[in-house]
Kinemage of the C-alpha trace (Angstrom):
@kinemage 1
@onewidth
@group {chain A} dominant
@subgroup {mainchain}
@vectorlist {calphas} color= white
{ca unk a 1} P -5.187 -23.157 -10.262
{ca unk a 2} L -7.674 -26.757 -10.443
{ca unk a 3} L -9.110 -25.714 -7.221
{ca unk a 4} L -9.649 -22.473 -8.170
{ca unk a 5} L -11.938 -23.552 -11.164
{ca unk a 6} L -8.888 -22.892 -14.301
{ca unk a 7} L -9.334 -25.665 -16.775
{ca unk a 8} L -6.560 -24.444 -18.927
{ca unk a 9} L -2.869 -22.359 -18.755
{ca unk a 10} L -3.338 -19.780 -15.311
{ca unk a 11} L -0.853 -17.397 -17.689
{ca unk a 12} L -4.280 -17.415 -20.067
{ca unk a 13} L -6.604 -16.732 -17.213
{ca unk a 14} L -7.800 -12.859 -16.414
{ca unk a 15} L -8.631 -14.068 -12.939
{ca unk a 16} L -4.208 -14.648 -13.062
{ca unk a 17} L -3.013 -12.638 -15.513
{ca unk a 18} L -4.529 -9.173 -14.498
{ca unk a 19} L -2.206 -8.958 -11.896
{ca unk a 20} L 0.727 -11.653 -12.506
{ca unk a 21} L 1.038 -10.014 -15.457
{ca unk a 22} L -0.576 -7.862 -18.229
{ca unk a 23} L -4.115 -9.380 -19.311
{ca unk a 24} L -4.124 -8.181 -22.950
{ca unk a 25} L -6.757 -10.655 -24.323
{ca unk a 26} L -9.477 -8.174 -24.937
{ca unk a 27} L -6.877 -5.113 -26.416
{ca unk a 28} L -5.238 -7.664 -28.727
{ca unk a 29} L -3.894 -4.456 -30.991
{ca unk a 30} L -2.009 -3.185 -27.377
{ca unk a 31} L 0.307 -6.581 -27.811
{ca unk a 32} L 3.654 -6.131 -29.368
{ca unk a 33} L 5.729 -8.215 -31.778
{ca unk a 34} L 7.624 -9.558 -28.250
{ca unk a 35} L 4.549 -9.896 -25.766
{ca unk a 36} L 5.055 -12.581 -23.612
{ca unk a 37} L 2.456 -13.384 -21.001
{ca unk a 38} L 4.934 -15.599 -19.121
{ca unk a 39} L 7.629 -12.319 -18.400
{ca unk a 40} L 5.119 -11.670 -15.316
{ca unk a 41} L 4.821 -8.576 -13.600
{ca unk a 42} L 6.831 -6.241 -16.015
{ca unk a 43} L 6.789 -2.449 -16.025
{ca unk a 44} L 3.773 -2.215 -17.841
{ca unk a 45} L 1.738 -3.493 -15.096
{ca unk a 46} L 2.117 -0.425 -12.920
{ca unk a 47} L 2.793 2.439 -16.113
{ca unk a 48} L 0.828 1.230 -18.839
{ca unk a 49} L 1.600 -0.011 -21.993
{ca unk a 50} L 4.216 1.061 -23.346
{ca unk a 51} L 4.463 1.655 -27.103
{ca unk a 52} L 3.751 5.099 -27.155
{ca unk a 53} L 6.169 6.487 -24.058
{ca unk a 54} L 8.473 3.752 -24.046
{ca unk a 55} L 11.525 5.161 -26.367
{ca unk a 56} L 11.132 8.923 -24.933
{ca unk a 57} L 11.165 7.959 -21.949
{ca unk a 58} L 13.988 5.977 -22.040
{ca unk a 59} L 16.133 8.799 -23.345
{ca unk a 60} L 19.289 10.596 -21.629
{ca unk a 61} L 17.950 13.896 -19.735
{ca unk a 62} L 19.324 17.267 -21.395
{ca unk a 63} L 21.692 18.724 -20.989
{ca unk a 64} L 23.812 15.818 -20.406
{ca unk a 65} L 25.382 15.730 -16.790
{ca unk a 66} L 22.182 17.972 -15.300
{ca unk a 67} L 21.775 18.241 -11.769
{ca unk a 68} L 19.292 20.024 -8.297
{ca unk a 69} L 17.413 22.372 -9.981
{ca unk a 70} L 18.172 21.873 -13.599
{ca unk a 71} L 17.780 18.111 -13.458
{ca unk a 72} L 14.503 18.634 -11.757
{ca unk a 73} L 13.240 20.281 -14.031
{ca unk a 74} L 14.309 17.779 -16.911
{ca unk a 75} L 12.426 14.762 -15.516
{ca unk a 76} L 9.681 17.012 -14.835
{ca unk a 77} L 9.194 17.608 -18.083
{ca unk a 78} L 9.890 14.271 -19.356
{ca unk a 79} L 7.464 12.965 -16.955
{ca unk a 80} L 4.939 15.075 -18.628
{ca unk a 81} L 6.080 14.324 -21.914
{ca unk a 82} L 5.585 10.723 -20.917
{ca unk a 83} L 2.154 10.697 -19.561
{ca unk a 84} L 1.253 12.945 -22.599
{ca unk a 85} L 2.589 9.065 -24.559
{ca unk a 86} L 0.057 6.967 -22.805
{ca unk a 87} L 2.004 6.516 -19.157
{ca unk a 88} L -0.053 6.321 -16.071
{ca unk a 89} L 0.738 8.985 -14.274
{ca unk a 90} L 2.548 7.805 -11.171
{ca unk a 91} L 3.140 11.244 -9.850
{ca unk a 92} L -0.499 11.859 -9.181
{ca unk a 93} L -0.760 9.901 -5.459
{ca unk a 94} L -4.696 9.058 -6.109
{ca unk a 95} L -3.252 6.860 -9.692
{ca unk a 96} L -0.640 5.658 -7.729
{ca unk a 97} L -2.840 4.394 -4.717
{ca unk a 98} L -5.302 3.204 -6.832
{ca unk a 99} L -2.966 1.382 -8.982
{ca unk a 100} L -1.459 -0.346 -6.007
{ca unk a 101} L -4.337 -1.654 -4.493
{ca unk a 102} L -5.943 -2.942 -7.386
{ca unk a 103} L -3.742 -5.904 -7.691
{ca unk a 104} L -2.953 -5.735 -3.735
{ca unk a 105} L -6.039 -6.515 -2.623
{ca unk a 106} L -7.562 -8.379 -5.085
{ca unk a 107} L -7.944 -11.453 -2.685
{ca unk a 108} L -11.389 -13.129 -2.644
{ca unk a 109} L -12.430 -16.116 -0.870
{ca unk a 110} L -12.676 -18.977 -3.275
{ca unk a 111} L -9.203 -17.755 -4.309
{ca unk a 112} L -8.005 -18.249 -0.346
{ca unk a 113} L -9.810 -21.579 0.118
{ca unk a 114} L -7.355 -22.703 -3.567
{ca unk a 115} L -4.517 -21.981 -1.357
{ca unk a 116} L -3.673 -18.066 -2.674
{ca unk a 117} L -1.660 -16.691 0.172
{ca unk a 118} L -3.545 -13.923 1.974
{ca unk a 119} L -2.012 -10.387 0.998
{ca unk a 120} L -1.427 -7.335 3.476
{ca unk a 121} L -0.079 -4.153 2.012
{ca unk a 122} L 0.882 -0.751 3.049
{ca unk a 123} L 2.261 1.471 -0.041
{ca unk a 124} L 5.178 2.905 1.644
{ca unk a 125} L 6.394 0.102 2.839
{ca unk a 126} L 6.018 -1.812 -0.509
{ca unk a 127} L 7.710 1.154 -2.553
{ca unk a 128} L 10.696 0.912 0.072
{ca unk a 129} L 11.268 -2.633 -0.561
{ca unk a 130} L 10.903 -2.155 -4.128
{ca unk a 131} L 14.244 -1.672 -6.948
{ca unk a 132} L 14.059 1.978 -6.772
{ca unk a 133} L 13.713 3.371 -10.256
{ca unk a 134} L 12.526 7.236 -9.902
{ca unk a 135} L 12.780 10.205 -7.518
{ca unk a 136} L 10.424 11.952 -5.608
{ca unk a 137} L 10.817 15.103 -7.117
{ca unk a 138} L 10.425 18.564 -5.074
{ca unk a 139} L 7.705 19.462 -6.996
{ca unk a 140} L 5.398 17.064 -5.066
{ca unk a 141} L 6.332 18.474 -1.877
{ca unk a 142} L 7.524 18.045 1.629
{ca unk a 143} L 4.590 15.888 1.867
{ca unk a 144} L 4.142 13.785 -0.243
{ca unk a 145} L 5.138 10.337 1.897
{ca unk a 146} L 2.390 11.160 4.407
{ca unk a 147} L 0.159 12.316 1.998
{ca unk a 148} L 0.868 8.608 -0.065
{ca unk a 149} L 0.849 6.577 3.587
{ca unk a 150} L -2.153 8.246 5.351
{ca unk a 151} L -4.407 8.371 1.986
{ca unk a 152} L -3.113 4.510 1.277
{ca unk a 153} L -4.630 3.371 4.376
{ca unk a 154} L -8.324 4.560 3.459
{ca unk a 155} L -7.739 2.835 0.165
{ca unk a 156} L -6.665 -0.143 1.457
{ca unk a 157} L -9.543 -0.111 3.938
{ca unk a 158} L -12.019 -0.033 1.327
{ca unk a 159} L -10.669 -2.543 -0.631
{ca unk a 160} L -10.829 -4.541 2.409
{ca unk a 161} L -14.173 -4.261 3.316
{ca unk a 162} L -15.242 -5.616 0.042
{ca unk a 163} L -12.992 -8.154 0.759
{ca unk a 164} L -14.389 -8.776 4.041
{ca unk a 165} L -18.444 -8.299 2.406
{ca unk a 166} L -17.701 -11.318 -0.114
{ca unk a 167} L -15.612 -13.650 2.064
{ca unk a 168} L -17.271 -16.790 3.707
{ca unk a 169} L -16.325 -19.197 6.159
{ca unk a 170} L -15.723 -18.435 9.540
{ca unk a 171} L -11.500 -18.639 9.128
{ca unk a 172} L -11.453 -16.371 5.679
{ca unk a 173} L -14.266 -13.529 7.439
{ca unk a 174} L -11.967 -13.352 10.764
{ca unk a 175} L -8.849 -12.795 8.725
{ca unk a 176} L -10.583 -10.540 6.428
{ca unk a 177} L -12.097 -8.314 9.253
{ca unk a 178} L -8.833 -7.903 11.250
{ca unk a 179} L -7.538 -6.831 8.431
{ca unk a 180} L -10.283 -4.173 8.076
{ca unk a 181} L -9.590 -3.462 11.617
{ca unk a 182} L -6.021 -2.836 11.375
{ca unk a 183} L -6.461 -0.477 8.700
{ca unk a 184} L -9.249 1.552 10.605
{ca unk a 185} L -7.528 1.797 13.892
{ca unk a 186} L -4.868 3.458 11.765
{ca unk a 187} L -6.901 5.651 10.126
{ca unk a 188} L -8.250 6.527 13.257
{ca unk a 189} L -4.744 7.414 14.956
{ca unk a 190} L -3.755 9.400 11.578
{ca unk a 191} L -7.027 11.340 12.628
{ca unk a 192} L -6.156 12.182 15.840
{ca unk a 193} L -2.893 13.831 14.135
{ca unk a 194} L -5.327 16.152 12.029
{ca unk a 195} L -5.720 14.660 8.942
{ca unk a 196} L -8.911 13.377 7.841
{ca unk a 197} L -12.221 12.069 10.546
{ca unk a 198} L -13.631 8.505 10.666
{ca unk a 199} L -16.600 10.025 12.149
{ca unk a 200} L -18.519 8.281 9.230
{ca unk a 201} L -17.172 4.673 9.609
{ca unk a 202} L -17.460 4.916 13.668
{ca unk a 203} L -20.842 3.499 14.163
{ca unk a 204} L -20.630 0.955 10.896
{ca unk a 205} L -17.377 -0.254 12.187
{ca unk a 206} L -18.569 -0.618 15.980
{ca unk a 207} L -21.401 -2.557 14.332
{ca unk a 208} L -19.384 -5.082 12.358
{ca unk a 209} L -18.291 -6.750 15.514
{ca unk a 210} L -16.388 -9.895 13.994
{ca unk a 211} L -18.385 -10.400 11.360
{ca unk a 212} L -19.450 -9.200 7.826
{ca unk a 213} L -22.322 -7.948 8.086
{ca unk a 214} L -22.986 -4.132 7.092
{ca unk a 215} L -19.222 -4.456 5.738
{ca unk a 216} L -20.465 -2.939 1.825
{ca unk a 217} L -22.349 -0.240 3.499
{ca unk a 218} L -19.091 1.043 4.697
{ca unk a 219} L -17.045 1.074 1.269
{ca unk a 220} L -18.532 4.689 0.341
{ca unk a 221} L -17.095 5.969 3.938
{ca unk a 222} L -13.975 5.001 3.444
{ca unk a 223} L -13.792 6.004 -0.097
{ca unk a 224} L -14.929 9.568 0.561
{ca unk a 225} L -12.202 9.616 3.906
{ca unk a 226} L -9.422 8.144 1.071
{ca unk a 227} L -10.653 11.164 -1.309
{ca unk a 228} L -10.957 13.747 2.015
{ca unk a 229} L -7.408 12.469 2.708
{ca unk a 230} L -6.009 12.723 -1.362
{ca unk a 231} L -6.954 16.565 -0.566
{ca unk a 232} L -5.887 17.260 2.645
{ca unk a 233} L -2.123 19.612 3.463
{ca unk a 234} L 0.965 17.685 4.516
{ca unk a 235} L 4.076 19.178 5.040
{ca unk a 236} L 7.145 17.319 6.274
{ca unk a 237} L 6.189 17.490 9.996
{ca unk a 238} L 3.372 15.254 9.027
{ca unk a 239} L 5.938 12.723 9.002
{ca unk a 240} L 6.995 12.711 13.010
{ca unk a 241} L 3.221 13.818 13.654
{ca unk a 242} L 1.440 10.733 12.061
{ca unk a 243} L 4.038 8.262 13.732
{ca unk a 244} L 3.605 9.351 17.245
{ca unk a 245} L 0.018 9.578 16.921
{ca unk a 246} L 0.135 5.811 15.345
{ca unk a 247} L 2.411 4.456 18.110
{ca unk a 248} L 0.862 6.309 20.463
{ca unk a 249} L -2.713 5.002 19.882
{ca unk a 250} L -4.176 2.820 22.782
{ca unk a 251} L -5.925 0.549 20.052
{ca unk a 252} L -2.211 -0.784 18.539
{ca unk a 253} L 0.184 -0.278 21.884
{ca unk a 254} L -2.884 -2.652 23.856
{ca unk a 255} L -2.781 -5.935 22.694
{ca unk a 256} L -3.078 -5.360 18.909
{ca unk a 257} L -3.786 -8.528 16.512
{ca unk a 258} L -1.571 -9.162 13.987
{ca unk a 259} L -2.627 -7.955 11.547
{ca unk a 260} L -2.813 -4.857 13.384
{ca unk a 261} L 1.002 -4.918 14.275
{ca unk a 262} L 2.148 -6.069 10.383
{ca unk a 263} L 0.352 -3.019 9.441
{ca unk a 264} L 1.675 -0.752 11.749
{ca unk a 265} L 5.096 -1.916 11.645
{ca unk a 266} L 4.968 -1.253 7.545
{ca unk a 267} L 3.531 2.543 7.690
{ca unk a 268} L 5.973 3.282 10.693
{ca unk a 269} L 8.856 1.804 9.334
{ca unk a 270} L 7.942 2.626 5.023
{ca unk a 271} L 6.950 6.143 5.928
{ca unk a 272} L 10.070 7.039 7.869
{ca unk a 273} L 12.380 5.568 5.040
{ca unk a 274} L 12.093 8.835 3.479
{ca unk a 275} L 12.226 11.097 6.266
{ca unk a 276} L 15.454 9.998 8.385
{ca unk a 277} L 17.575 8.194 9.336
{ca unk a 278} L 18.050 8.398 13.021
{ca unk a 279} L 19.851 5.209 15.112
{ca unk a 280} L 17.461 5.405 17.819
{ca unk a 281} L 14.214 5.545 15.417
{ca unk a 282} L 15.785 2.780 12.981
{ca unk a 283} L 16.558 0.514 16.202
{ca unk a 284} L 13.018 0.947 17.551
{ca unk a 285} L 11.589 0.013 14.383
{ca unk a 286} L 14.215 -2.920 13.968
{ca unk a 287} L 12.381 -4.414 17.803
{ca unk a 288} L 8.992 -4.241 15.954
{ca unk a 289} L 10.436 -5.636 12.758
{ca unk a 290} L 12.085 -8.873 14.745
{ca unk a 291} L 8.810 -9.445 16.718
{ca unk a 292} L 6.881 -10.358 13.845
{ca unk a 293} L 9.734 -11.748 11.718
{ca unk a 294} L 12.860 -14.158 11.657
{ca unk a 295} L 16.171 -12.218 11.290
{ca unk a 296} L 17.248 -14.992 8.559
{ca unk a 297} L 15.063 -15.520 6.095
{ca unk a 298} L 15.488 -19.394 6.420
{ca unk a 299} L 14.201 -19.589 10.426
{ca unk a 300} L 10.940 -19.540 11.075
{ca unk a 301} L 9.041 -16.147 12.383
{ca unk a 302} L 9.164 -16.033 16.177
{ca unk a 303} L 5.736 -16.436 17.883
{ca unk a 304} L 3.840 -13.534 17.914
{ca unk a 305} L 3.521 -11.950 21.555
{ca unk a 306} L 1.063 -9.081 21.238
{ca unk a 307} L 1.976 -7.249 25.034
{ca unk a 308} L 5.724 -7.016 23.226
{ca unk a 309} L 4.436 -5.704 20.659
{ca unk a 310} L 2.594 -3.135 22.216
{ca unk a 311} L 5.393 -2.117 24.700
{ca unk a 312} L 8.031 -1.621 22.069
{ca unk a 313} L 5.332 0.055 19.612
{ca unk a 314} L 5.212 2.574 22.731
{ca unk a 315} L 8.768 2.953 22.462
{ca unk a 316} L 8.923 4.691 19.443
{ca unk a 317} L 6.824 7.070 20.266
{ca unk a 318} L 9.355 7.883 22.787
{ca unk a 319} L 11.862 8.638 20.228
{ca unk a 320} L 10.444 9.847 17.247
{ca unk a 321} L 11.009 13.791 17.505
């Protein structure tokens, strides 16, 4: 926190608190009798506060023991009732994107160089690994997972490139652009499976070429391909059809960076989670999974071999149906 320029309590800084917890600061009259800074990332931070939805939301569902269609329609209802309270709607994938990534990729420079850890994030991947407290409900359809992992990837590439158009220092821009590179060749993949076109990043990204120059020209691009991609039809064969075309791409099976195979790795692995479950698929994933990190949390990651990577990246492409 000293290095980063915070004189006083990082708990009473926005730079901190607007994503380690809930800066409240400048809505005093949103703070409760029990606000506490120091609670951290609480459920506020991704649904809003809370005072108005809070108690109705935390209510049984009626009629008591309801389940398929009758449930459904119960939490549909009290997730409208909710919203109608003041909760950010989490249902609608362009709020839930956006809420992700505002925290997740809020990484600048000067914040690296005080010793923040770098971030990488892929939605799916992070809502898989999170306590799971709701349900995708039917009514966002069959789709939805792609819809949330191919539309998270634009976001997250925009985000990036202003990340990447305000860092300095040669170590903190070549981090920041392969990470703009790993979400692009993505992107790029997901549009050779039919959904979206980075025909309007091509050039801009070509032109980048390890640096960051002409990186906030390309922010509009990739926010118009995250809304084109918000919009676009997924069904549940979007699912098998955006993997193979990810681990199928010659950009991440040929010698892919890092960064490019932590990000694939996470959309492959956090979009399946809700498609599957097949041995063969789950095992492929597992070989990409122990390529980039220890088995035991306690070892140290293995050394990252980028052919490997590749090969077994090609692999499940071979099984993915």
């Amino acid at each position: 926190a000293k290095k980063f320029g915070i004189k006083g309590e990082a708990g009473e800084d926005q730079r901190c608190a607007v994503c380690h917890s809930i800066f409240l600061d400048k809505k005093p009259d949103l703070k409760g009798a029990k606000f506490d800074v120091n609670e951290g990332v609480t459920c506020e931070a991704c649904h809003g506060p809370s005072s108005g939805y809070l108690e109705p939301h935390a209510k049984p569902y009626e009629p008591k023991g309801a389940e398929g269609e009758v449930l459904d329609q119960a939490r549909a209802k009290r997730h409208k009732e909710s919203v109608g309270h003041g909760m950010w709607d989490a249902k609608n994938p362009k709020v839930r994107i956006e809420t992700c990534v505002f925290c997740h990729y809020q990484i600048s420079s000067k914040m690296l160089d005080a010793g923040h850890p770098d971030l990488n994030f892929e939605i799916t991947y992070f809502q898989k690994t999170m306590p799971v407290h709701w349900v995708e409900t039917p009514d966002k359809g069959d789709g939805f997972s792609a819809k949330i992992a191919a539309a998270g990837q634009a976001a997250s590439l925009r985000e990036a490139l202003k990340k990447l158009a305000s860092s300095s220092g040669k170590k903190n821009v070549g981090a920041s652009y392969d990470q703009v590179m790993s979400h692009y060749k993505i992107l790029k993949a997901i549009a050779s499976a039919g959904f979206g076109s980075t025909g309007g990043l091509d050039a801009g990204m070509k032109g980048l070429a390890g640096s960051n120059a002409g990186a906030s020209k390309l922010v509009g691009a990739a926010d118009k391909l995250f809304n084109t991609l918000i919009g676009a039809s997924y069904s549940k064969a979007s699912t098998p059809k955006i993997m193979k075309a990810i681990s199928g791409s010659a950009d991440l099976t040929g010698g892919p960076t890092k960064k490019d195979a932590e990000q694939t790795f996470m959309i492959l692995d956090g979009i399946y989670s809700t498609y599957g479950s097949d041995e063969g698929i789950l095992g492929a994933l597992d070989e990409l999974y122990y390529g980039l990190y220890a088995e035991d949390p306690a070892q140290e990651a293995p050394p990252y071999d980028a052919k490997a990577f590749g090969q077994n990246l090609a692999k499940v492409k071979s099984v993915v149906k």
